[in-house]
C-alpha positions in Angstrom: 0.0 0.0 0.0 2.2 2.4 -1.3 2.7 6.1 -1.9 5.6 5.4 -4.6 5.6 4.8 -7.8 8.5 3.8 -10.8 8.7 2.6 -13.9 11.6 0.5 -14.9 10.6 -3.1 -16.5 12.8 -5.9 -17.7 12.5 -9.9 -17.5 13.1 -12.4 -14.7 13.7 -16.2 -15.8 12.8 -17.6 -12.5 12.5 -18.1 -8.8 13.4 -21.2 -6.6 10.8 -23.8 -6.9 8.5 -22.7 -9.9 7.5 -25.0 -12.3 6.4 -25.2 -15.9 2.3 -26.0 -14.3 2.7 -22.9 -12.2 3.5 -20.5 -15.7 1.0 -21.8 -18.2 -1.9 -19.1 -18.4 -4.9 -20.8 -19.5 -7.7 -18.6 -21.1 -8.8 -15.3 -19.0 -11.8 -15.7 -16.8 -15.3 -15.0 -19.2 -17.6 -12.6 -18.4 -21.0 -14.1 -17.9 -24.4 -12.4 -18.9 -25.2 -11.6 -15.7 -22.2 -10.6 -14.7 -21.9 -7.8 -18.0 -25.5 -6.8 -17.0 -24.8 -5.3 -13.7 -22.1 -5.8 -11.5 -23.7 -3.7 -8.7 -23.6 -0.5 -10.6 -25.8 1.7 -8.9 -24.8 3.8 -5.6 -26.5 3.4 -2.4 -27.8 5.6 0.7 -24.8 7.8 2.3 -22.5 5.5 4.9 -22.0 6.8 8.2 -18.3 7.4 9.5 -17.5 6.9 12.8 -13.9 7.1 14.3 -13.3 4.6 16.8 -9.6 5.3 17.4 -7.3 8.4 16.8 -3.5 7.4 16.5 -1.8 10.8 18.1 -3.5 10.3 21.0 -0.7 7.4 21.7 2.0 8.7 19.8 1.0 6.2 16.7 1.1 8.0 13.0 0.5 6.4 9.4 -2.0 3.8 9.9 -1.7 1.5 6.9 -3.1 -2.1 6.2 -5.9 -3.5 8.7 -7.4 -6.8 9.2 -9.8 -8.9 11.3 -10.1 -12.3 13.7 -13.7 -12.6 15.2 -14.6 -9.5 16.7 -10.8 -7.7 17.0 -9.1 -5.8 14.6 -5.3 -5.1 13.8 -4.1 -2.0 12.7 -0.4 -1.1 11.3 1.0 2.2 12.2 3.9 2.8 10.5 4.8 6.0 12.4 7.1 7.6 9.9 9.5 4.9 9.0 11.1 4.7 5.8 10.1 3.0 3.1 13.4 0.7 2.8 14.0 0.7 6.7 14.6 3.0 9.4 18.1 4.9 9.3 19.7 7.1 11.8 18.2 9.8 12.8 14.3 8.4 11.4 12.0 6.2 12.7 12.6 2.9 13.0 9.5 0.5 14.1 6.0 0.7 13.3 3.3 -0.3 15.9 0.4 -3.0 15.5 -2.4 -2.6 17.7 -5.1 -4.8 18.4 -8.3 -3.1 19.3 -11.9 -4.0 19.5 -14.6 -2.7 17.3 -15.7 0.1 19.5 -11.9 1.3 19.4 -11.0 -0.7 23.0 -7.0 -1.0 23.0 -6.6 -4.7 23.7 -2.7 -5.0 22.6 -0.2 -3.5 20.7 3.5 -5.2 19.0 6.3 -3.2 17.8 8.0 -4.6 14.8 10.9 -2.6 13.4 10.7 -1.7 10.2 7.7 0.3 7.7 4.7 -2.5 8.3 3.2 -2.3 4.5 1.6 -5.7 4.7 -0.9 -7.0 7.6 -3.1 -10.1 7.0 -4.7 -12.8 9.9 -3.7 -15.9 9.5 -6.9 -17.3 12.0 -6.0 -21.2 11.2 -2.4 -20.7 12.9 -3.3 -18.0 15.4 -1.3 -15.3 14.0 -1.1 -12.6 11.8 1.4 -12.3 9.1 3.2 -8.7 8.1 5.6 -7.7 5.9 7.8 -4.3 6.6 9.9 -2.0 3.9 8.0 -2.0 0.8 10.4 -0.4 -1.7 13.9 -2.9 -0.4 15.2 -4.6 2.7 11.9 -6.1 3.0 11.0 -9.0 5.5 8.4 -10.8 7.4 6.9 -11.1 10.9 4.3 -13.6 12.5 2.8 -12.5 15.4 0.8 -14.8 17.8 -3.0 -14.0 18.3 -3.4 -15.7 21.4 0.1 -14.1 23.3 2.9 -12.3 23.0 5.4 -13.5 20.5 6.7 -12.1 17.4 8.6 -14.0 15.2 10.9 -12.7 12.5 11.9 -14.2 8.7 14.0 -13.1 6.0 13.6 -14.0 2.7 16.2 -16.9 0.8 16.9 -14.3 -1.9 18.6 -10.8 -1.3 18.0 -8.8 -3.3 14.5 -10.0 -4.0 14.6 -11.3 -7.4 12.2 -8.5 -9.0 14.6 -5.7 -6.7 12.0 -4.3 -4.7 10.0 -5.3 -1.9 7.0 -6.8 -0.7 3.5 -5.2 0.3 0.2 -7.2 0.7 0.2 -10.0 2.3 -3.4 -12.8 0.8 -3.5 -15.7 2.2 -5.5 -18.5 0.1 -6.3 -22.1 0.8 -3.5 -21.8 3.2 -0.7 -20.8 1.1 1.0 -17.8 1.5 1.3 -15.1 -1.1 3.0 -11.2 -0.8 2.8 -8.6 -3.6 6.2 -7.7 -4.8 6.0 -4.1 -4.7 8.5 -0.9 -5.7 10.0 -3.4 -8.8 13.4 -2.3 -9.8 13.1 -4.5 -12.8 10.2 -6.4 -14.0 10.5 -10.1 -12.4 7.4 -11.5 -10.1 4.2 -9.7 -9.3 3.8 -11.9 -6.4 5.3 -14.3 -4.6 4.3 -18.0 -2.9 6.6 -18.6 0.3 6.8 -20.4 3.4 8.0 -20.0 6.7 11.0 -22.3 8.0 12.9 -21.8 10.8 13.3 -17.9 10.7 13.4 -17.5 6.7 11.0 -16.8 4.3 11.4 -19.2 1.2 10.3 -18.3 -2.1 8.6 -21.5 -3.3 7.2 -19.9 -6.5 5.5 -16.7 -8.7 2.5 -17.4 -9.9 2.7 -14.6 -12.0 4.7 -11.6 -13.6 4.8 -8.3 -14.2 4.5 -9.2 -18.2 2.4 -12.3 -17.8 -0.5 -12.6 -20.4 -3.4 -11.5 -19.6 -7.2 -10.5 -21.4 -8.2 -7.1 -20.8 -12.3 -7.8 -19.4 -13.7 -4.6 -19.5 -17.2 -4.6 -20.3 -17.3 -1.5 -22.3 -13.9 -2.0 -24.4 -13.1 -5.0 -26.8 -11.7 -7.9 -25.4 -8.2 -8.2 -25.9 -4.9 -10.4 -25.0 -2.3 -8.5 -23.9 1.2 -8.2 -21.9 0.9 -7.1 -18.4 3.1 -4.0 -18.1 3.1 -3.6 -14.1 5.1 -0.8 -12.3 3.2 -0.6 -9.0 1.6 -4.3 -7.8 0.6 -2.9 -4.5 -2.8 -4.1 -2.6 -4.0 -7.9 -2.9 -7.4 -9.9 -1.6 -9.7 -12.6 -2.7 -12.7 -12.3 -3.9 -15.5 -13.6 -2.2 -18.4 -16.1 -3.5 -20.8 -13.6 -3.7 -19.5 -11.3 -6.0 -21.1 -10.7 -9.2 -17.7 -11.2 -11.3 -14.6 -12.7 -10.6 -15.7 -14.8 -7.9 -13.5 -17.0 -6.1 -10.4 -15.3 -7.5 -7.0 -13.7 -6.1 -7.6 -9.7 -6.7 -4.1 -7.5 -7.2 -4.4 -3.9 -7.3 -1.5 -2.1 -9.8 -2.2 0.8 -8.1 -0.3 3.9 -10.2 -1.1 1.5 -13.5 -4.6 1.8 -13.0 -5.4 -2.0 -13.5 -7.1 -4.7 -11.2 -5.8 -7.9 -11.9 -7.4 -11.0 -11.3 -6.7 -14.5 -11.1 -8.8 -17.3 -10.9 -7.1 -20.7 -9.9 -4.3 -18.6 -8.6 -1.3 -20.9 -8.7 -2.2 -23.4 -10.7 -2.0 -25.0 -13.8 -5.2 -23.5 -15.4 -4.8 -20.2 -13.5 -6.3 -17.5 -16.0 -5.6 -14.0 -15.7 -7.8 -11.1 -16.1 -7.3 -7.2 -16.2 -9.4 -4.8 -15.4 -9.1 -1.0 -16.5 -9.8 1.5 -13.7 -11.0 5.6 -14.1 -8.8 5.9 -10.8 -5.9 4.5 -9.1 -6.7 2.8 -5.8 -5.5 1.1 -3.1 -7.3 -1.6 -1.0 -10.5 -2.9 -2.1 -13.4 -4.8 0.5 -16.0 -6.9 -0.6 -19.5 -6.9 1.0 -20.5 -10.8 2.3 -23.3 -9.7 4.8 -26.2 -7.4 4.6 -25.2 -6.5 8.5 -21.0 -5.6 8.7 -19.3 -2.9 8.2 -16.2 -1.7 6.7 -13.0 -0.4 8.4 -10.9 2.4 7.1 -7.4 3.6 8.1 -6.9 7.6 7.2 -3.7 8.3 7.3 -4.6 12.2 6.6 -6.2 12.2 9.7 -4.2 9.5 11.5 -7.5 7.5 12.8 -9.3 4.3 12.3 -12.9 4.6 11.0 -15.9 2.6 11.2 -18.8 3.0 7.5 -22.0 1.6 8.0 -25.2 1.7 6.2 -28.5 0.5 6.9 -27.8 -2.7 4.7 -25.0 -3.6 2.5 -25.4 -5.5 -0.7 -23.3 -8.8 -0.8 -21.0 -8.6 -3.1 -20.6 -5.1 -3.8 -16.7 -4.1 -4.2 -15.8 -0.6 -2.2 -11.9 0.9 -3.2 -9.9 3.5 -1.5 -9.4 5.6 -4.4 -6.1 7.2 -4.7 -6.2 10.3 -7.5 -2.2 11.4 -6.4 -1.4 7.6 -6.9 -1.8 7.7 -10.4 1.2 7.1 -12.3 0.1 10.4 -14.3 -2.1 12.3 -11.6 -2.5 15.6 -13.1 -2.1 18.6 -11.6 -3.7 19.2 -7.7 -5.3 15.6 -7.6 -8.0 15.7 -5.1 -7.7 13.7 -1.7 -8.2 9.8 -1.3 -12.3 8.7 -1.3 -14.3 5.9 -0.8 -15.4 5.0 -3.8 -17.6 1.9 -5.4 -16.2 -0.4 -7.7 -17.9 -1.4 -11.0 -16.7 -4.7 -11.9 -18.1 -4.3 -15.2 -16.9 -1.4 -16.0 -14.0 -0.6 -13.9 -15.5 2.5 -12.9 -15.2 4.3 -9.6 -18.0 6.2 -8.5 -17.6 8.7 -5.2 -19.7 7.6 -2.2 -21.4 10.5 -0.1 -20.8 9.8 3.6 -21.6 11.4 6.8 -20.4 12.0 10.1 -16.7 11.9 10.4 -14.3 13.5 7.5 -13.0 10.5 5.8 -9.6 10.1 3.2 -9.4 5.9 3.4 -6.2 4.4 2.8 -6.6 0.9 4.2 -10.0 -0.8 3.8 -11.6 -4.0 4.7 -15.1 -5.7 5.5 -15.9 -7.1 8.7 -19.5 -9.6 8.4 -20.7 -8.4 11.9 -22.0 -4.9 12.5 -20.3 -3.3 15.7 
């Protein structure tokens, strides 16, 4: 989730472990009638904001990436560190709180390092983060149920694609982070596992310059190159979407693209692109009528719960990111919450009231506070 962008592309041949199944691209993912009719294109009523936690209160700045286990919630503050590290004279750790969902501080972990990528891992009782998006990246568990923070760094350094990593999706129980801040076209993601304290890189399911179909509903279908400067945010896509169901979701967040891949990993894994009218950064999914979704702003340097008096399953919401544009234009307006026509691509502003909002991270939780 990152506020830099570049530009510089070339080829990587391969990573440790990656196999011929793991390359082929089958066919993209079709669009169905239904889901080219209306992929939840029409806005609903205004959302209410409510803040539930305000980070200078405790000397926490930058809130980033977000998730959920049950009824707590994990923040990342990254408090000013740099984006490859802390060095002397900055910042050097970035805080993760745990809080409850009427902003209750329950815990909080310091991990050094700028904490880009924060994902729950409920199966192993942990959560999973990556810090230092743009180089000297690495990753850090972190036990739900006590105190301990574990620490991995990766088999390859540099990383092969010379950047770092970012989001952090984990599917079917495999792990997968974005490789972010590329120095040179290699991986858009990465498959690794946790050994010991290093982070192996068992494969990429895909590049930077994979194939892909362009799946817009309003432009002609076409195969393409991928051409990806800034793979950033990452989620799956739940079952009750209208489109793309089921598969892994990559925002390429100054490109402009969605990416999507259905049977992420495998053999017949197809991948689909889809053309945005903004850059964003995290994306949530609606699965209840009755959750919510959680914001960070780091503008405002809180944490902000959006509710409505029923959400439609399925419908995708985006933190939309005008300066993150790799050609913003001039005086881009602020971040908004914005809804995501999976159709079209197109991201229409969302009237809210109660607290100012500028979202950065986003997610869904299925049970209203």
């Amino acid at each position: 989730m990152d506020t830099k962008l570049n530009s510089r592309h070339a080829w990587w041949t391969g990573a440790a472990g990656l196999s011929a199944a793991v390359l082929a691209i089958a066919p993209a993912i079709p669009a169905t009638a239904a889901s080219t009719a209306s992929p939840h294109p029409t806005p609903q009523r205004p959302l209410s904001v409510h803040t539930i936690l305000k980070g200078a209160a405790h000397g926490w700045s930058s809130p980033d990436d977000l998730t959920d286990i049950g009824n707590d919630l994990f923040v990342s503050f990254q408090n000013g560190v740099p984006s490859t590290g802390g060095t002397p004279g900055m910042p050097t750790t970035s805080t993760i709180v745990k809080l409850s969902m009427n902003g209750t501080i329950e815990h909080t972990w310091q991990l050094t390092g700028k904490c880009d990528g924060l994902t729950a891992d409920p199966v192993h009782h942990r959560l999973v983060a990556t810090v230092n998006e743009d180089g000297n990246s690495s990753v850090y568990t972190i036990s739900t149920n006590g105190e301990e923070v574990s620490h991995f760094t990766y088999d390859a350094s540099p990383l092969p694609h010379g950047g770092g990593t970012d989001a952090v999706t984990i599917d079917q129980g495999r792990i997968y982070l974005v490789a972010s801040a590329p120095a040179a076209a290699g991986p858009a993601l990465y498959q690794v596992t946790l050994d010991g304290r290093t982070a192996h890189l068992v494969a990429a399911p895909f590049y930077d310059t994979s194939p892909a179909t362009v799946v817009n509903t309003t432009l002609p279908h076409t195969r393409i190159h991928l051409a990806l400067t800034d793979p950033d945010s990452s989620t799956m896509v739940p079952g009750q979407a209208p489109r793309f169901a089921g598969a892994f979701m990559l925002d390429a967040q100054g490109d402009q693209q969605a990416i999507f891949a259905a049977h992420l990993g495998a053999a017949k894994q197809a991948l689909s692109v889809l053309k945005l009218s903004q850059s964003i950064d995290d994306t949530a999914f609606a699965t209840t009528r009755e959750g919510a979704l959680v914001a960070t702003d780091s503008t405002a340097n809180t944490v902000d719960v959006i509710t409505t008096d029923t959400f439609v399953p399925g419908r995708a919401y985006s933190a939309v990111t005008p300066g993150n544009a790799n050609t913003p234009g001039p005086n881009p307006p602020p971040n908004y919450l914005g809804q995501l026509n999976l159709g079209t691509g197109v991201l229409t502003p969302l009237a809210t009231t109660g607290a100012r909002l500028t979202p950065h991270g986003l997610i869904y939780v299925p049970d209203r506070p």
